[in-house]
N, C-alpha and C positions, 0 to 999 in steps of 0.2 A: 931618577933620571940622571945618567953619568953629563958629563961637559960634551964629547964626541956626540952624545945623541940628539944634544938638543936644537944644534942647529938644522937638523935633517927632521924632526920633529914640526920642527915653526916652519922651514919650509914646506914642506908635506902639509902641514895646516894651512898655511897662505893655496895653495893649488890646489887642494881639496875644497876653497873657499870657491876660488875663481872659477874651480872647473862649475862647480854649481849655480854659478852666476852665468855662467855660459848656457847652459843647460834649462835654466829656469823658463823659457819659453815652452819648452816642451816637456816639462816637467810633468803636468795630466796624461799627457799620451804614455810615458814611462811606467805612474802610477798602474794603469789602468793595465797596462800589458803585466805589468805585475802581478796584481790580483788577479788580471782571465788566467797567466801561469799558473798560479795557486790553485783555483778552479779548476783547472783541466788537466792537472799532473797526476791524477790517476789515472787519466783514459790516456795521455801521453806514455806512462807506464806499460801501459798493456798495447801499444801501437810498437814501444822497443821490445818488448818478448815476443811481440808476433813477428816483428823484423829481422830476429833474432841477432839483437843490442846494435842495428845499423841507423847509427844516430843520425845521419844525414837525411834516412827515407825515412824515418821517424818525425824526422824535425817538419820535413817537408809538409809530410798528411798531416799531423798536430795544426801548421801555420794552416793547411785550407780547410780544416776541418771548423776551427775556429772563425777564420774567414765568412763562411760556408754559412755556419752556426748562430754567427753574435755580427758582427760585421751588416751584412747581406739584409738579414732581417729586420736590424736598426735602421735602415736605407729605407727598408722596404716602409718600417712604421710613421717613418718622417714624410717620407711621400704619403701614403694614407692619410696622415695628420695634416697636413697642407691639402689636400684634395678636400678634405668634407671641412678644413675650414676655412674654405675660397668658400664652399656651397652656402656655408651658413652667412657668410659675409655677404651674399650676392641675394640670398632670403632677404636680408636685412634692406638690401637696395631696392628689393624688388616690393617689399613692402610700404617704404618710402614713396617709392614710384606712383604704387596704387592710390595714393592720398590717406591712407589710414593713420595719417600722423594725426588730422584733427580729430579722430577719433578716437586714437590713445589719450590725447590731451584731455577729450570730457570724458574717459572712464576715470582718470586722474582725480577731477574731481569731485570724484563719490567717496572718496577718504580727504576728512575733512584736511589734516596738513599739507596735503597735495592741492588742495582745493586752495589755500589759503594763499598757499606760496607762487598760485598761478597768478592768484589777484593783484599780489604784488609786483608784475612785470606787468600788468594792464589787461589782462583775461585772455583767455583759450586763444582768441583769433592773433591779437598781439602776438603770444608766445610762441602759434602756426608759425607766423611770417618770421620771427627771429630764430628758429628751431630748423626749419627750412634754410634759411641764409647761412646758419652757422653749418646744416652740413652740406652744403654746395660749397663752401671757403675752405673746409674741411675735406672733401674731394679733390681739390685742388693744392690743398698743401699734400697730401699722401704722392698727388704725381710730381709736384715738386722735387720732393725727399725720394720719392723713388729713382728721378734723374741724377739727383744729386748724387747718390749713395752708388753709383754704380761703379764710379772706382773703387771705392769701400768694402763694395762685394766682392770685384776682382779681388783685391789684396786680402778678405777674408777666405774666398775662393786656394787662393795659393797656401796661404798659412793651412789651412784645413787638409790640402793634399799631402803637406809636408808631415802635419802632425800624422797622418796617415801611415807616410813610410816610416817614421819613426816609430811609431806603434810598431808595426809588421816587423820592420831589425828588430827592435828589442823581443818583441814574441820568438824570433829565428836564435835569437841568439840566446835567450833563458831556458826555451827549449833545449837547444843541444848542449847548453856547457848550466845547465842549472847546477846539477850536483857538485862538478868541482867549482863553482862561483860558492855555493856553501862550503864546502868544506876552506875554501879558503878566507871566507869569511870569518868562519871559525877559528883559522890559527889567529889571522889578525887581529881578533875580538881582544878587548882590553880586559873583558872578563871570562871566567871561568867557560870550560866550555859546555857543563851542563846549562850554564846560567845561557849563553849565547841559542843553545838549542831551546831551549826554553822562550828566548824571548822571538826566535822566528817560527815558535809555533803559536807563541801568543798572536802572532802578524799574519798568519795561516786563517787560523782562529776567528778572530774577527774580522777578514778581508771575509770569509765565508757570511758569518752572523750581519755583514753590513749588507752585502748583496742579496740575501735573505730578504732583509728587512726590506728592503726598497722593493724587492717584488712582491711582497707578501702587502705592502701599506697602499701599493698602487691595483692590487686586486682587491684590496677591502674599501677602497674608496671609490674606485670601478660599482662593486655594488650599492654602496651607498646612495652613491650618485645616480644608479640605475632607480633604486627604489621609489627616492625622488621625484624621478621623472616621469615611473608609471603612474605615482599618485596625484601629479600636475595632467595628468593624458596627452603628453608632448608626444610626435611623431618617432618613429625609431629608435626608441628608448636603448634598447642595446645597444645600438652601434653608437649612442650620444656618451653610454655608460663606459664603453670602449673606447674612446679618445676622452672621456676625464682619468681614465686610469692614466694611459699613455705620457698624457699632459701633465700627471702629477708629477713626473719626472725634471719638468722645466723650471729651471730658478725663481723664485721671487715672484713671476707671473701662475704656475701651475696649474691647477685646475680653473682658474678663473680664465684661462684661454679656453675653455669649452663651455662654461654656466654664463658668465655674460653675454652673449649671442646669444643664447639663447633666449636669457630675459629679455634683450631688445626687442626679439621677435614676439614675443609672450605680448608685450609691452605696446607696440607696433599694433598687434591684431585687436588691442584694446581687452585681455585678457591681466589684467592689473593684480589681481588675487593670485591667479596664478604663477606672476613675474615676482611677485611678492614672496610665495611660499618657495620658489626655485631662491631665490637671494637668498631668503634665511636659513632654508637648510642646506645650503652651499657655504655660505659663511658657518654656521653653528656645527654643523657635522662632517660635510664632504671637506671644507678644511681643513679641519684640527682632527680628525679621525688618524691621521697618519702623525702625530703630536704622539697619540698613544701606544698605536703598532711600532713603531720602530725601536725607540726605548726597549719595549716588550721583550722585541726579536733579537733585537743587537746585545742584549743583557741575558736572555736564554735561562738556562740553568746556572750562571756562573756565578762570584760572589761579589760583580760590581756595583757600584750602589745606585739605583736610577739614576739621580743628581747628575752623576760624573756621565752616563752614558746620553743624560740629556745636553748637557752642557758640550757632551763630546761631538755629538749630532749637528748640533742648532750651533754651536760659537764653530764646528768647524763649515759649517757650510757659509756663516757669513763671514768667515778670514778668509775662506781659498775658493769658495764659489761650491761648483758640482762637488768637483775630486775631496773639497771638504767632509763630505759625508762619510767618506771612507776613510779620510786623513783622523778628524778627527776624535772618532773614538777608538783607531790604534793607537794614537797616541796615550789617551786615557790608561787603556789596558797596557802601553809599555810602560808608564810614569809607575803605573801601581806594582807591576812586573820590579820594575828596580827599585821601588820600594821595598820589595820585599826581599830583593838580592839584598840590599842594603841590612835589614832587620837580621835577618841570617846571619851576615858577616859578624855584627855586632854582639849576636849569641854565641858566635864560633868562637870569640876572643879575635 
């Protein structure tokens, strides 16, 4: 580094800093347009040879095809997802309603720990009337928080439209200028330019094998989840197997937004064994079944060592939330990627 460069260096690093502190709000919606780019750059490919190379009417169909595609149908599953689980929530009221709560309490205890633990709150009828009271106080806090939150919502409302247009720019704009945004990447790469292509195919790569993974983990737990259900003889077994896949998708809460209702209701109807067997093979299998497919998937044929693609999975999704999953086991595969730039160099002299 000559004296002339470095002060244009350290500033370019200070703005480089800022601009991405600017930017970090909308930093998931960026990810994401990135990776559906990555995705859909062959059929954008064949939308500029049918246009013959008129990147604007390219760019366009690409943005509503996508739209059309991944957009719409997200929309469409969150609405679905909210609709059957209002239904399952209003099952649960409506079971309440009917009095079958002192009847869940004495199927309760026919297993003697359940049986034990009633006695110690003063038996079945005590636990009725405090069971009761806690969810009428519990009705009442939900409308509370409901009032409350509804600035909370506007302001989440707004942020969510933003991140919206933001996605769609970025989709318009890596559509039509992707190639030279590479190839410019490329000059300005600090390293070699096979090393530079190398490491955005490694980012290709497994943006692919991460999206895999999450759908391939969310239709084996979908099953699972089904299987489950026919062997408890729950109502609508498919469409219940159908929103635990969906839902496996949700942070933190996941499929446990579709298997808990349900056990309430199990539970509720004084169906105990059955509430029983839904828990544990929801906890033991429908949970951790997707612990194994992703790993599986996001690892594929390649030479990375589970460990790292587990660790890549699970530590990125509790540092960055969703966009974690995809963050980071690219990261994984670029650390190992310049590892081996690295090793190379060291053999080349």
């Amino acid at each position: 580094m000559t004296d002339s460069t470095r002060p244009l260096r350290v500033l370019l690093l200070a703005t480089v800093v800022l601009v991405g502190w600017l930017v970090r709000p909308f930093a998931d919606a960026l990810i994401v347009a990135a990776v559906v780019v990555v995705l859909a750059w062959p059929f954008h490919h064949r939308l500029l040879r049918l246009t013959h190379e008129r990147r604007a009417l390219a760019t366009g169909l690409s943005v509503v095809a996508v739209t059309l595609g991944v957009v719409l149908p997200v929309v469409g599953l969150f609405l679905l997802v909210s609709r059957e689980l209002a239904a399952l929530a209003n099952q649960v009221a409506v079971e309440l309603d009917r009095g079958d709560l002192a009847t869940f309490i004495t199927s309760m205890q026919r297993v003697p720990l359940l049986a034990w633990l009633v006695g110690q709150v003063g038996g079945a009828d005590a636990l009725t009337v405090e069971l009761r009271g806690a969810s009428r106080d519990t009705v009442a806090d939900i409308a509370r928080a409901i009032g409350q939150s509804v600035p909370d919502l506007v302001g989440r409302t707004a942020r969510l439209v933003l991140k919206v247009t933001v996605f769609e720019l970025a989709l318009s704009t890596l559509f039509y200028r992707g190639e030279a945004l590479l190839m410019w990447l490329t000059r300005l790469s600090p390293l070699r330019p096979a090393h530079t292509q190398r490491l955005l195919k490694v980012f290709s790569d497994f943006a692919r094998k991460v999206v895999t993974a999450g759908l391939v983990a969310a239709v084996v737990q979908g099953l699972v989840a089904g299987l489950g259900y026919l062997l408890v003889g729950i109502e609508r077994p498919i469409l219940l197997a159908f929103l635990t896949g969906v839902l496996s998708f949700v942070p933190v809460v996941g499929t446990a937004a579709a298997w808990v209702p349900v056990t309430l209701i199990l539970l509720l109807q004084g169906h105990t064994i059955g509430a029983l067997v839904v828990t544990l093979w929801s906890i033991l299998l429908t949970g951790t079944v997707d612990n194994i497919v992703k790993p599986l998937v996001v690892r594929g044929h390649g030479d990375m060592p589970a460990l790292l693609v587990f660790l890549g999975v699970f530590g990125g999704l509790a540092a960055f939330g969703v966009v974690g999953l995809l963050v980071g086991p690219v990261l994984m595969a670029v650390l190992l990627a310049l590892l081996r730039f690295y090793e190379e160099s060291l053999e080349g002299g």
